[in-house]
C-alpha positions as CSV (number, residue, x, y, z in Angstrom):
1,X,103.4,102.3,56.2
2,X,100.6,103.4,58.4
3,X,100.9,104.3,62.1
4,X,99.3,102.3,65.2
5,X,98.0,104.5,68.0
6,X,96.0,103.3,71.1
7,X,93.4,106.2,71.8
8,X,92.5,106.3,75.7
9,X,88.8,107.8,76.0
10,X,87.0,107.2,78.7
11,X,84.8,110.5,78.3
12,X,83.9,109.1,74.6
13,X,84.9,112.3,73.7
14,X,87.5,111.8,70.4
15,X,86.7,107.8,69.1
16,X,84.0,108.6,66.3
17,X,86.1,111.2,65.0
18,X,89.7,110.0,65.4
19,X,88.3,106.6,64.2
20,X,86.7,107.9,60.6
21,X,90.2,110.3,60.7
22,X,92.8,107.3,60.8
23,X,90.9,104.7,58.6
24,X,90.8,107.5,55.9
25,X,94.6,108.2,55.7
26,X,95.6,104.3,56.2
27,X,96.6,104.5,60.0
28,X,95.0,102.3,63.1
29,X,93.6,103.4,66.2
30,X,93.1,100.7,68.7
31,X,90.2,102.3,71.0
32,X,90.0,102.2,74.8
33,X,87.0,103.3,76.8
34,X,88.8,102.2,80.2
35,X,92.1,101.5,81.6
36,X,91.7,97.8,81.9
37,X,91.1,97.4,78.1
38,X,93.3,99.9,76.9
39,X,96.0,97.4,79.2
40,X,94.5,94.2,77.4
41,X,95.1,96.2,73.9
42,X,98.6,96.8,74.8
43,X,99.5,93.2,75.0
44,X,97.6,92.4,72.1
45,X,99.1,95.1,69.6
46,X,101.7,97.2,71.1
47,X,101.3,100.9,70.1
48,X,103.8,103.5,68.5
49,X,101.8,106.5,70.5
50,X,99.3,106.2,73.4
51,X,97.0,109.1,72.6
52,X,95.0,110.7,75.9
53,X,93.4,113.2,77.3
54,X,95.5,115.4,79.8
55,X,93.1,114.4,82.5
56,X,94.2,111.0,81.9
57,X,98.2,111.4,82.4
58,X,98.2,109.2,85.5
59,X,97.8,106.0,83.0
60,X,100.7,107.3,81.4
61,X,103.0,107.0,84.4
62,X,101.2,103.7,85.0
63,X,102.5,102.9,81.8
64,X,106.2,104.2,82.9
65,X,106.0,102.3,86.2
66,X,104.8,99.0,84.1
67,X,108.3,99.5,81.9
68,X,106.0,100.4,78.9
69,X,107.6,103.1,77.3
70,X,105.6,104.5,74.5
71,X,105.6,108.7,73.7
72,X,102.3,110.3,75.1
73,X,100.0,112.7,73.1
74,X,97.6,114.7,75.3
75,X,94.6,116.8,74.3
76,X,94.8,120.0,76.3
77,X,92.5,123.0,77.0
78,X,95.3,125.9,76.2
79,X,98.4,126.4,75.1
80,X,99.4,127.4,78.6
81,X,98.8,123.8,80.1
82,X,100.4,122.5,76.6
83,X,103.7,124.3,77.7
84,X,103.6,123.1,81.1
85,X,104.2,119.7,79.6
86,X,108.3,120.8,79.7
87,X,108.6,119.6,83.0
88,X,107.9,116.0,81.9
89,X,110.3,116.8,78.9
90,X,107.8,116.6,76.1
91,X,107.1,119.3,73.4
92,X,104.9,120.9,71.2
93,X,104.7,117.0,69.3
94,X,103.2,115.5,72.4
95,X,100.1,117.9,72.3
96,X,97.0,119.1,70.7
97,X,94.9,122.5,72.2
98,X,91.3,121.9,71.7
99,X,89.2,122.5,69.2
100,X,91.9,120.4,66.9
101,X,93.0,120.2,63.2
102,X,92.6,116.6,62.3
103,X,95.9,117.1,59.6
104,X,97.8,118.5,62.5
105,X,97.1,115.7,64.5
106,X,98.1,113.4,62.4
107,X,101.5,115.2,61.4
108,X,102.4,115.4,64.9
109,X,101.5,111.8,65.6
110,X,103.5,110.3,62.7
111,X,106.5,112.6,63.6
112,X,106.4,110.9,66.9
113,X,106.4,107.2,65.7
114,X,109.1,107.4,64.0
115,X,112.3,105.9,64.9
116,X,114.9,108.1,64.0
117,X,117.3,109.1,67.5
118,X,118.9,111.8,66.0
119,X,119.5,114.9,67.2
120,X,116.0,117.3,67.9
121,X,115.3,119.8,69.5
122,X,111.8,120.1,68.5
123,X,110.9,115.7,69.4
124,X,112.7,116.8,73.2
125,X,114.4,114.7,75.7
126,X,111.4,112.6,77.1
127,X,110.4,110.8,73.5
128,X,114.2,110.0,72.7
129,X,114.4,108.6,76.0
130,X,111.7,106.3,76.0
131,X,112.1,105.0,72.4
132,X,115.7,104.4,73.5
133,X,114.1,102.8,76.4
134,X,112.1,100.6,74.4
135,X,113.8,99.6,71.8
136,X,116.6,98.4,74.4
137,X,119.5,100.6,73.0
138,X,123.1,101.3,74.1
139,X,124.1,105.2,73.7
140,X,124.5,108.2,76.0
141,X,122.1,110.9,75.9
142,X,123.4,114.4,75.9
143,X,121.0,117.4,76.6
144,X,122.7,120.9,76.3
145,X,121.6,123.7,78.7
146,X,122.6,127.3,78.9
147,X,123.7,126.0,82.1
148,X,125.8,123.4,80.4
149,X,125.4,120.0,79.9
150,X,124.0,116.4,81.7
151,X,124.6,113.5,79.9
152,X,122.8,109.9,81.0
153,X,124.5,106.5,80.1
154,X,122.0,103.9,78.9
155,X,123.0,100.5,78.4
156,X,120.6,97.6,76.7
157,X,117.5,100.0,77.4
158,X,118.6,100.8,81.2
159,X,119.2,103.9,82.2
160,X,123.0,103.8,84.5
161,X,123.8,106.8,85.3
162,X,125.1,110.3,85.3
163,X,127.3,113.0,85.7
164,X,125.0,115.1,87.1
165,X,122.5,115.7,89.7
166,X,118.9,114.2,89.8
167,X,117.9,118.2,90.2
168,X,120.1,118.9,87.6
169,X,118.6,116.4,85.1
170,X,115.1,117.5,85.8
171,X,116.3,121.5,84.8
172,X,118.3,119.8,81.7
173,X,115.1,117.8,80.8
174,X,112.3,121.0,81.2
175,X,114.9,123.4,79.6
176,X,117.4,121.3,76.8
177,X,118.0,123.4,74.0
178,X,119.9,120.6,72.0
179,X,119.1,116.7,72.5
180,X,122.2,114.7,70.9
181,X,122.7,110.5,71.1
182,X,126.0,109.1,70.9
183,X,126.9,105.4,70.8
184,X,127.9,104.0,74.1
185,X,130.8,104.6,75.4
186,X,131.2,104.6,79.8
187,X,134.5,105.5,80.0
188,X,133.4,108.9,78.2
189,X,131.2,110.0,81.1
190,X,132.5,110.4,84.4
191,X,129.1,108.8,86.5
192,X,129.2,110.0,89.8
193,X,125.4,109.6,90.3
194,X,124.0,105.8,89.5
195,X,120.2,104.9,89.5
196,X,118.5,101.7,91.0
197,X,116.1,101.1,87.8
198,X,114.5,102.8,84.8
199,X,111.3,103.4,87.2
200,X,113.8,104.9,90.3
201,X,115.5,107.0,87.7
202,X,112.3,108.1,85.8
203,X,110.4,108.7,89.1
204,X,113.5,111.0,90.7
205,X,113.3,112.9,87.6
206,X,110.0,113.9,87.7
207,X,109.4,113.6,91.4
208,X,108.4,117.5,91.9
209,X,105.2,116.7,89.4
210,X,105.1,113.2,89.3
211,X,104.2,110.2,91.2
212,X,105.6,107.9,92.7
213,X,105.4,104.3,92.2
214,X,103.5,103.9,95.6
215,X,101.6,107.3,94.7
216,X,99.9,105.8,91.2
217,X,98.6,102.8,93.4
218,X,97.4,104.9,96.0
219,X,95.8,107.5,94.1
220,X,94.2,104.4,91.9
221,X,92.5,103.7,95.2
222,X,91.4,107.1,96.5
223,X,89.4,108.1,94.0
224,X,86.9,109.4,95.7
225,X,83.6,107.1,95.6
226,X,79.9,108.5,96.8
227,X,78.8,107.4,100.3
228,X,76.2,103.8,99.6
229,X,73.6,106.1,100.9
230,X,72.1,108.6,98.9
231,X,72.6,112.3,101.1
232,X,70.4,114.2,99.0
233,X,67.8,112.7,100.3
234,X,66.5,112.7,104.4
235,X,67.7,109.7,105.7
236,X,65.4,108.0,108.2
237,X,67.3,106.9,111.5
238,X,64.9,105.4,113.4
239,X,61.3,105.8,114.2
240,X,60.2,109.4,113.7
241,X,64.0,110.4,113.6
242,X,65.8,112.0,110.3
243,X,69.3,113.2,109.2
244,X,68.6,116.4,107.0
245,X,72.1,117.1,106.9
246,X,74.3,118.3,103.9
247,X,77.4,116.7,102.7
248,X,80.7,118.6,102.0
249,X,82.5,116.8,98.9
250,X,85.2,118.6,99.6
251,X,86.0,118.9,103.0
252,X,86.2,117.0,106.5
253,X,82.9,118.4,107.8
254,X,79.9,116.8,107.5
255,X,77.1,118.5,108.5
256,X,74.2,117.4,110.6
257,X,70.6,118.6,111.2
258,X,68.1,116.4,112.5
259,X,64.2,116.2,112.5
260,X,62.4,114.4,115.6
261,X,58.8,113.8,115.4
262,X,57.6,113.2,119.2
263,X,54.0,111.8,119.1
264,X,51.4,110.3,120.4
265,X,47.8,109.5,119.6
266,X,46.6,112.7,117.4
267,X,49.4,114.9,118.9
268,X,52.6,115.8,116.8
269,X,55.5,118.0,117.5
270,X,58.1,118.0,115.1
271,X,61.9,119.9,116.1
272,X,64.8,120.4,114.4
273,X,67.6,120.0,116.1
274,X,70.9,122.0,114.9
275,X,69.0,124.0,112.5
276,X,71.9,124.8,110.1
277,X,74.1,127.1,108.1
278,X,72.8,129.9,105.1
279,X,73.9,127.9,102.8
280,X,72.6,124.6,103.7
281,X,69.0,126.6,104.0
282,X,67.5,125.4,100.9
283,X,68.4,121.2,100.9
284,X,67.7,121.3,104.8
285,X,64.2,123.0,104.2
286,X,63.6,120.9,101.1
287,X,64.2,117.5,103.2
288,X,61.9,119.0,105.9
289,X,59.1,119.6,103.7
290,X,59.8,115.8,101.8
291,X,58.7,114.8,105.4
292,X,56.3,117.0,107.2
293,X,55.0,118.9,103.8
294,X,55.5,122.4,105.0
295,X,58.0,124.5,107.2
296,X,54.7,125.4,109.2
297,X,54.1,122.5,110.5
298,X,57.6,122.8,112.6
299,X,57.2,123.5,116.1
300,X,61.0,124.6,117.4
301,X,64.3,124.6,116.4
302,X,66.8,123.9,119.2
303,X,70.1,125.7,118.7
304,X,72.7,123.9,120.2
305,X,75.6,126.8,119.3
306,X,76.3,130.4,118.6
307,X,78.4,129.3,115.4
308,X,76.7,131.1,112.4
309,X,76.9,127.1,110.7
310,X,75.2,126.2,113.4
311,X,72.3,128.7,114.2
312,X,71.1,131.0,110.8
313,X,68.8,129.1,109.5
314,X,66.8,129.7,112.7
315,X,66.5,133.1,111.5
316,X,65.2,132.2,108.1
317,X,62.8,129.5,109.4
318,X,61.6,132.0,111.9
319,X,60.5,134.5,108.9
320,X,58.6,131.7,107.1
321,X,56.7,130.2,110.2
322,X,55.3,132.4,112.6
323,X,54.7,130.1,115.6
324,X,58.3,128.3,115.7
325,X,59.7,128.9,118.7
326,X,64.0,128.8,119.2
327,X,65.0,127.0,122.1
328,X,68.2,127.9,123.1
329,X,70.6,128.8,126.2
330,X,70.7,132.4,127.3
331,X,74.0,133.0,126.0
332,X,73.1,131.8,123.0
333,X,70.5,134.1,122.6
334,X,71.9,137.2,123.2
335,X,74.4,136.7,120.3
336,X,70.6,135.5,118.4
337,X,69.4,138.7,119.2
338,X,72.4,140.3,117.2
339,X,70.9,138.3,113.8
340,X,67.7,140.0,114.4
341,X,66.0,137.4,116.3
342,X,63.9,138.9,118.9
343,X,63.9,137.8,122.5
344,X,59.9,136.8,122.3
345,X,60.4,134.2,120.0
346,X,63.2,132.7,122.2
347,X,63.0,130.1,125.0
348,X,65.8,129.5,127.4
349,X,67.1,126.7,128.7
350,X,67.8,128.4,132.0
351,X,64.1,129.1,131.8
352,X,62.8,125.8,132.0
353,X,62.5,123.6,135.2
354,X,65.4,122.1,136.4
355,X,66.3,122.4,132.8
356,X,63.9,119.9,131.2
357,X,60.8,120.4,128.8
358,X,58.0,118.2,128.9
359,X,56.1,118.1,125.6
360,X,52.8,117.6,125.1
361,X,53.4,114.0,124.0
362,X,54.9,112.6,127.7
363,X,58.5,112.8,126.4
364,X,61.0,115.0,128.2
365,X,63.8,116.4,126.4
366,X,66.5,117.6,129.3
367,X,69.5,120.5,128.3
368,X,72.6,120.0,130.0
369,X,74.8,123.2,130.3
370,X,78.2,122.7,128.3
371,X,80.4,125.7,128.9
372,X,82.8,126.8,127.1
373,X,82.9,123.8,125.4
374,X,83.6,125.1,123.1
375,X,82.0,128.7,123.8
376,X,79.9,130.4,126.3
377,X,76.2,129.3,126.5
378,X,76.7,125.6,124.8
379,X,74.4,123.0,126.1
380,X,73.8,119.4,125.1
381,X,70.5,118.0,124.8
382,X,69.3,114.4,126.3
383,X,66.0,112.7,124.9
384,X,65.2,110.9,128.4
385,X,63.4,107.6,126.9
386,X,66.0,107.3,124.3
387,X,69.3,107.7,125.6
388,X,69.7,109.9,122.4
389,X,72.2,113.0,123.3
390,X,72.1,116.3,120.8
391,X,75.1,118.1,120.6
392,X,76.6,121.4,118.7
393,X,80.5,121.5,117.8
394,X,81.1,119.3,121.1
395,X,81.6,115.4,120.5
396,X,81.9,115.9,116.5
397,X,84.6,114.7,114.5
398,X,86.3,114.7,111.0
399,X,85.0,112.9,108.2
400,X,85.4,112.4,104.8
401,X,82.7,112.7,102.2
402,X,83.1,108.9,101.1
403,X,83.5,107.6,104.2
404,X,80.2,109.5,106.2
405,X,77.0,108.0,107.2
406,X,74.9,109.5,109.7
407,X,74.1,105.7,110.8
408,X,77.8,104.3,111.5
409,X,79.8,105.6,114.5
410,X,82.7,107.7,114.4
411,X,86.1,106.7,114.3
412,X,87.2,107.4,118.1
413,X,90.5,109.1,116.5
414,X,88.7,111.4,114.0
415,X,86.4,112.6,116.7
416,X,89.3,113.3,119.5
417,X,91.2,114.8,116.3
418,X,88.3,117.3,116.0
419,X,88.1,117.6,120.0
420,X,91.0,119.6,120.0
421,X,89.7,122.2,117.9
422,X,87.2,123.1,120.3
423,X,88.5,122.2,123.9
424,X,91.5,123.6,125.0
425,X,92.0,122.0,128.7
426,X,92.2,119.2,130.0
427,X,89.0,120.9,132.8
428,X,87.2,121.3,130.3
429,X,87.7,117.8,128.6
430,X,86.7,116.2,132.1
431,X,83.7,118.3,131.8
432,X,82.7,116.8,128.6
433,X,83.6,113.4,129.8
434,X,81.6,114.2,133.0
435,X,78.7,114.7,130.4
436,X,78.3,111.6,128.9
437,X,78.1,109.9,132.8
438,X,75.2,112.2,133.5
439,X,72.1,110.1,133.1
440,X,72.0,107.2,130.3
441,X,73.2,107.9,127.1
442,X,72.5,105.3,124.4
443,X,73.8,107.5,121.4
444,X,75.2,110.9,120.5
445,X,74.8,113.0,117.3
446,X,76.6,116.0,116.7
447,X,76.7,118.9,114.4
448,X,79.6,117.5,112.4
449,X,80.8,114.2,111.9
450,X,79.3,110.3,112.1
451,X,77.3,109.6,115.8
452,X,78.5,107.7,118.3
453,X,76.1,105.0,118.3
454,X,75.9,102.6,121.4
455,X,76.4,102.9,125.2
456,X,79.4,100.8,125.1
457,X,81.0,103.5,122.6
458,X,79.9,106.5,124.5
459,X,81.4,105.8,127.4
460,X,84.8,104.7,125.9
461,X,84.3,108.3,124.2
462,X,84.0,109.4,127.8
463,X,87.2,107.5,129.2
464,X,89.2,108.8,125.9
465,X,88.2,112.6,126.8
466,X,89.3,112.4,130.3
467,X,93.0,111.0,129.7
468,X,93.0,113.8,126.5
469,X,95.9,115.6,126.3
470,X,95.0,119.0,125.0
471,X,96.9,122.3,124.0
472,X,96.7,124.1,127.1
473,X,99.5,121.0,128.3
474,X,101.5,120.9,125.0
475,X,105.5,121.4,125.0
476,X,107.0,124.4,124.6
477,X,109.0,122.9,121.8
478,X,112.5,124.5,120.2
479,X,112.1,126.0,116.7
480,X,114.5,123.5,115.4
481,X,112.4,120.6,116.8
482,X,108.8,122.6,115.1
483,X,111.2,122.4,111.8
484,X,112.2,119.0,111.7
485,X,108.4,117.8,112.4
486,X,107.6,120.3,109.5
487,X,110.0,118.6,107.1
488,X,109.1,115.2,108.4
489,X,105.5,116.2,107.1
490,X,106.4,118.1,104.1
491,X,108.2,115.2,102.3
492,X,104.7,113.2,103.5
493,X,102.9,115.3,101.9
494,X,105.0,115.2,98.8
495,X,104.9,111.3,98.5
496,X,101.2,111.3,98.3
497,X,99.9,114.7,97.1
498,X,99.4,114.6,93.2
499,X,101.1,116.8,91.5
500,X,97.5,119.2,90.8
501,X,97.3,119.1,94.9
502,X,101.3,119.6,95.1
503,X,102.2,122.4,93.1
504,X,99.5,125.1,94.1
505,X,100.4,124.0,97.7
506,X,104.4,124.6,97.5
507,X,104.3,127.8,95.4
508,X,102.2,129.7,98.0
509,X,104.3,127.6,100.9
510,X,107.2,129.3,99.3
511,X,106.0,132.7,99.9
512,X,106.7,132.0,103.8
513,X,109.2,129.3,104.1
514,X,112.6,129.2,102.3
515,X,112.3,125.4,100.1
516,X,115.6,124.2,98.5
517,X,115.4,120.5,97.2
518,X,112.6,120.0,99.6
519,X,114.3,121.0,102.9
520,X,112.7,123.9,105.2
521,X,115.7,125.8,105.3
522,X,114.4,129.2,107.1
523,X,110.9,130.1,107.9
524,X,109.7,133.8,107.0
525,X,107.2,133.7,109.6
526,X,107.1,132.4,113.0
527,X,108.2,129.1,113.4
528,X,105.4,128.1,116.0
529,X,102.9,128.9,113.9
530,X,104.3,127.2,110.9
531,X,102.6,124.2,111.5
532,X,98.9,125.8,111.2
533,X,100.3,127.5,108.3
534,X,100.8,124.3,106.7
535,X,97.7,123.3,107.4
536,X,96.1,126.3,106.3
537,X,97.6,126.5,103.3
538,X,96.7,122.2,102.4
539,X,93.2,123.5,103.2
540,X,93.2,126.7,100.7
541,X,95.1,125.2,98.1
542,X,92.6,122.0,97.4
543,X,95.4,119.4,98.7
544,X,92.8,116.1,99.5
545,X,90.3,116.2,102.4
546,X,92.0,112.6,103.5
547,X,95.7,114.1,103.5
548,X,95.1,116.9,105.4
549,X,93.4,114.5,108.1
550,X,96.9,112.7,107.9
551,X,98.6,116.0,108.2
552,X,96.9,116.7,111.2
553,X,97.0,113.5,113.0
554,X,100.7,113.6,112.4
555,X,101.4,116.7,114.0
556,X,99.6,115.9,117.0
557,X,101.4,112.9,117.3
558,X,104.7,114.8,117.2
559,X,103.1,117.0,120.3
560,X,102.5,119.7,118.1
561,X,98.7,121.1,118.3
562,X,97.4,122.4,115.3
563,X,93.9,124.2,115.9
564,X,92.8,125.9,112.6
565,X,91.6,123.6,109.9
């Protein structure tokens, strides 16, 4: 008798040959090119193996969550990732290494359809589980380690309990040498650990790699989604005003440069304000040019900061046109003058009288000084008329990729998040609030982050920065306090991370903090600065843009400040 398989594909990478594969040898493939028909398909006809990709193992714990219990077969890029499979407690039947042998395929596949619960090694703890699970059976389930054995009591398809500890089970599960079913019998085992449900037993088992019931829905809706406008392209803000800013996919910052065209009759002077990083050289020139057809054509580039993702483009925009001028502070250009920028092509702020610049065009562009906030020489820009206010690292916040758009305004807690990165008093954070006071100020676009659009939201900006409570007045806290808020955001963390974020992140976490069962026990560094290790290390390991957001939000609300993200 033939074998029924559901085949999820939603790369349409395996149907046309799978398909031709089964039909041949007498077996069925029900074919899924989404999760919501592969779903419908499972109601209809109900499966002996869900065959996926490896990429796709989240709708197998879907599956798990929706008491669907059906053995997986993943196709994998190596036998390395095939081996990591253990800690699910599948085996060598539950995957395939691409390129594949159609015959071997099919061997495995039929091996795990069948019904048989006797003992093997080879079919592992995870498939006897769930067709035990699914076919609603009474036995206990022994797994033999060289560490002994765990043995679970399932009654009518429910898992009860155990003798053993949940950590215990999940070594048993990754590392069973024998895998043995015996009919039920509770007085037999001695349960000192019970479990809630199949789903609270199956998530603790694998709750090191797997999500939780809470993580699968969350992570169904964070998949990351493209912003509704298009950022490859210059985005026009208003009249003669454009974003030529780059997106970061993968990070909190979203980087702004912006193109003004002042003009009037047959007179045009167009400035970039906040010229950009290396990197970002080739989309922000490639925008400019979309607008005013060559880079020759630009008049100035105002440098708001010293920051090298703030100023090197000047440099490079400075080799290809021979009349730009840099406008700048003095600070500022002295630490120009290091990239090779020479003095003659510079003009200061502090130059200028009483700090404004007229242009040929009637509009007057006035530079506030900014000290300090966050470095020597920053300045701020105002456009007079407009009520628009330029500024570098100052007034920026965090963002995510999906959620940026150079024409919504920022979250007030993602900017004053970002704040304390670059102003460490509460002086200085006056003198930024002072800023935004100083003349009218309709708007404000940074170097990072969504603007602050509206006069109304400026100056609640300007209220938040004066009451902001910044490192220079945090607690000298106790190292046990620092630990407890590092545990409290640890097992965070480790309810929403996915297991690809999770992993990478503990292991290296490991090689400074002592981990047992999740708990901190002993840091190998020093405990003050755990907390921007932590951070660090969500940053370097790939754990989500949006989590490490939360990560740092949290700690500030403990009255912990981190300041390196």
């Amino acid at each position: 008798m033939g074998v029924t398989c559901l085949l999820l594909d939603r790369k349409k990478r395996y149907h046309s040959l799978l398909a031709d594969i089964f039909s041949i040898t007498g077996h069925k493939l029900l074919i899924a090119l989404d999760e919501a028909k592969a779903f419908e398909l499972l109601r209809v006809l109900p499966p002996e193996v869900i065959i996926m990709s490896s990429e796709d193992m989240d709708f197998w714990f879907k599956l798990l969550d929706s008491e669907i219990y059906i053995p997986p077969f993943f196709f994998v890029e190596s036998y390395e990732e095939g081996d990591s499979l253990k800690v699910y407690g599948l085996r060598e039947l539950n995957y395939m290494v691409l390129p594949f042998n159609p015959i071997e395929l099919l061997t495995k596949v039929v091996e795990l359809s069948k019904d048989s619960l006797a003992s093997s090694t080879n079919l592992g703890p995870m498939n006897i589980l769930l067709k035990l699970l699914r076919s609603k059976s009474s036995s206990l389930l022994k797994l033999v380690t060289e560490e002994g054995q765990c043995t679970l009591c399932i009654k009518e398809g429910v898992v009860e309990g155990s003798e053993c500890s949940m950590d215990r089970i999940r070594r048993a599960f990754k590392e069973a040498t024998e895998v043995e079913t015996y009919p039920y019998d509770h007085s037999k085992v001695n349960i000192k650990h019970l479990f809630k449900n199949n789903w609270g037993f199956i998530s603790g088992l694998l709750k090191e790699e797997l999500l939780t019931e809470e993580q699968v829905s969350t992570a169904a809706e964070e998949v990351p989604t493209k912003p509704a406008l298009d950022l490859t392209q210059p985005i026009e803000l208003g009249d003669k005003f454009y974003w030529l800013g780059v997106g970061d996919e993968e990070g909190l910052f979203q980087r702004n440069s912006y193109l003004r065209i002042y003009e009037r009759e047959n007179v045009k002077v167009p400035i970039l304000i906040n010229p950009g990083s290396h990197e970002d050289y080739p989309t922000i020139r490639a925008k400019l040019e979309q607008i005013i057809g060559t880079v020759d054509a630009l008049r100035a580039a105002i440098v708001l900061g010293s920051n090298l993702d703030e100023c090197y483009n000047a440099l490079s925009l400075l080799q290809v046109n021979q009349r730009l001028v840099v406008i700048t502070s003095l600070g500022i250009a002295l630490k120009l003058r290091t990239l090779g920028i020479p003095m003659g092509r510079i003009k200061t702020i502090e130059s200028l009288p009483n700090r404004k610049l007229k242009l040929a065009t009637g509009d007057v562009l006035e530079f506030k000084p900014a000290n300090f906030l966050p470095e020597s020489g920053s300045f701020v820009m105002l456009e007079e008329n407009k009520g628009r206010l330029f500024s570098g690292r100052l007034f920026s916040s965090l963002c995510l990729y999906e959620e940026f758009s150079p024409m919504e305004t920022a979250n007030p807690e993602d900017l004053l998040l970002y704040s304390l990165q670059v102003i460490p008093s509460r002086k200085l954070a006056q003198r930024a609030a002072d800023l935004l006071k100083e003349g009218y100020v309709e708007a404000i676009f940074p170097a990072i982050g969504k603007p602050v659009l509206g006069s109304e939201n400026v100056l609640s900006l300007s209220d938040k920065l004066y009451r902001l409570r910044t490192v220079e007045e945090s607690v000298e806290f106790e190292d046990e306090h620092i630990l407890e808020v590092c545990q409290g955001l640890l097992e965070s963390i480790k309810s929403k991370a996915t297991p690809g974020e999770l992993n990478p992140f503990l292991e290296e976490l490991n090689q400074y903090a002592y981990i047992h069962e999740g708990n901190i026990l002993e840091s190998m560094v020093s405990v003050q600065n755990l907390p921007n290790l932590i951070i660090g290390l969500m940053v370097t390991k790939g754990v989500r843009p949006k989590l490490i957001r939360e990560a740092v939000r949290y700690l500030y609300m403990s009255g912990l400040f981190p300041i390196t993200i």
